[in-house]
N, C-alpha and C positions, 0 to 999 in steps of 0.2 A: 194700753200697752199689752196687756192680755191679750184683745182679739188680734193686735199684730202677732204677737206671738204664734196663736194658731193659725192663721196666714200664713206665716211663713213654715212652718210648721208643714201645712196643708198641703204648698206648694214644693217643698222638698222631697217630701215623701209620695207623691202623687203617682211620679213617675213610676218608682220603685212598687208601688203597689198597682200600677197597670201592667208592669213587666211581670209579677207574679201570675199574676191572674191569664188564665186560658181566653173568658170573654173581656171584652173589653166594657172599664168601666166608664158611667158617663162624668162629668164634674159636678153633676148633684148628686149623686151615690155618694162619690170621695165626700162632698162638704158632710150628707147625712151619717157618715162612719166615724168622719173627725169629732163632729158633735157628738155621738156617742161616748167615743171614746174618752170628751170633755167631761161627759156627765159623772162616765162610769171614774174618772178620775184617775185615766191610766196614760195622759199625756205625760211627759216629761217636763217638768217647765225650763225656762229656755236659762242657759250658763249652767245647770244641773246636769249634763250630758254624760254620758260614760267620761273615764280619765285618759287621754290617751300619750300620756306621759311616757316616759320610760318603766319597764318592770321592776326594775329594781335596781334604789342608787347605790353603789357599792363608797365607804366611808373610806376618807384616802389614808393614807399609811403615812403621811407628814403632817407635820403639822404648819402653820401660815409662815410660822418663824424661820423652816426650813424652806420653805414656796419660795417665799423671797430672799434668803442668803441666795438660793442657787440662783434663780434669775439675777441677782446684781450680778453675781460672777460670770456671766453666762455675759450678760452686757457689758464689763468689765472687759472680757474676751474677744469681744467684736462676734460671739455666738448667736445673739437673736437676729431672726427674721425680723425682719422692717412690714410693718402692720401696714395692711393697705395694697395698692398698685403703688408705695412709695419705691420698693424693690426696681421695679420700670423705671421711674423716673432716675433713679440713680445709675443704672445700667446707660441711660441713653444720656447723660449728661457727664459720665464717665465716655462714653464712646464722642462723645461732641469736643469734649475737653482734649483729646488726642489731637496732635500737631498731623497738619495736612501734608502732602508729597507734593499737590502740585496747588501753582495760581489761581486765583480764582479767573484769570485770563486763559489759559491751559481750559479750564474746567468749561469753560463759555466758548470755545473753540470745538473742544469734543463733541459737545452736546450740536453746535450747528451743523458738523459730520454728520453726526447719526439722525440729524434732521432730515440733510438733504439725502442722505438713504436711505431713510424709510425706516429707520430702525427704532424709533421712539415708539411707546404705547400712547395710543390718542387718550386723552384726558376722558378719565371713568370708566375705563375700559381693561386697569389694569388686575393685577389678581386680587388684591385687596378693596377693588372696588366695592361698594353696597351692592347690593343683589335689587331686584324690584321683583 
């Protein structure tokens, strides 16, 4: 588990310590510096790493009992966002659920119009298609 560690270790920081350097080093310099640095005892061992958390949490101003009275009312209200891409599917099944103007006979007529004029987008070709 160790020598992974400095493996990986060895291998992270390689780069960074070839960008500093003017000459270039070889990968048995880098191994023979790593070892030192094992010996000398100035590795970091690995989950020990600086924190790179936030600086400072600030402690909130409510307390849990007020957290959620207001969230109930807030859902009570029809006020929270819908957690997810749920928001989408409500939009699109609110706009599906709307009554149509015309037949679906009408609708399979239009479309062989704009066939035979040319005015249809060829399949995978339109603005929403995947890219390659």
């Amino acid at each position: 588990m160790y020598k992974l560690t400095l493996a990986a270790f060895a291998v992270a920081f390689a780069p960074i310590a070839l960008a500093q350097n003017a000459d270039p080093t070889t990968r048995a310099e880098v191994k023979a510096e790593t070892k030192a640095l094992e010996k000398a005892g100035k590795l970091t061992p690995a989950g020990e790493g600086p924190d790179i958390g936030p600086e400072k949490v600030t402690p909130s101003t409510k307390t849990r009992a007020q957290r959620k009275a207001e969230t109930r009312l807030a859902e009570k209200n029809h006020e929270l966002a819908p957690a997810g891409p749920a928001a989408l599917y409500k939009a699109d099944a609110a706009l599906r659920a709307q009554p149509t103007t015309r037949s679906r006979a009408e609708r399979k007529a239009e479309t062989r119009l704009e066939e035979k004029e040319g005015k249809l987008t060829p399949a995978g070709e339109g603005s929403d298609a995947p890219r390659h």
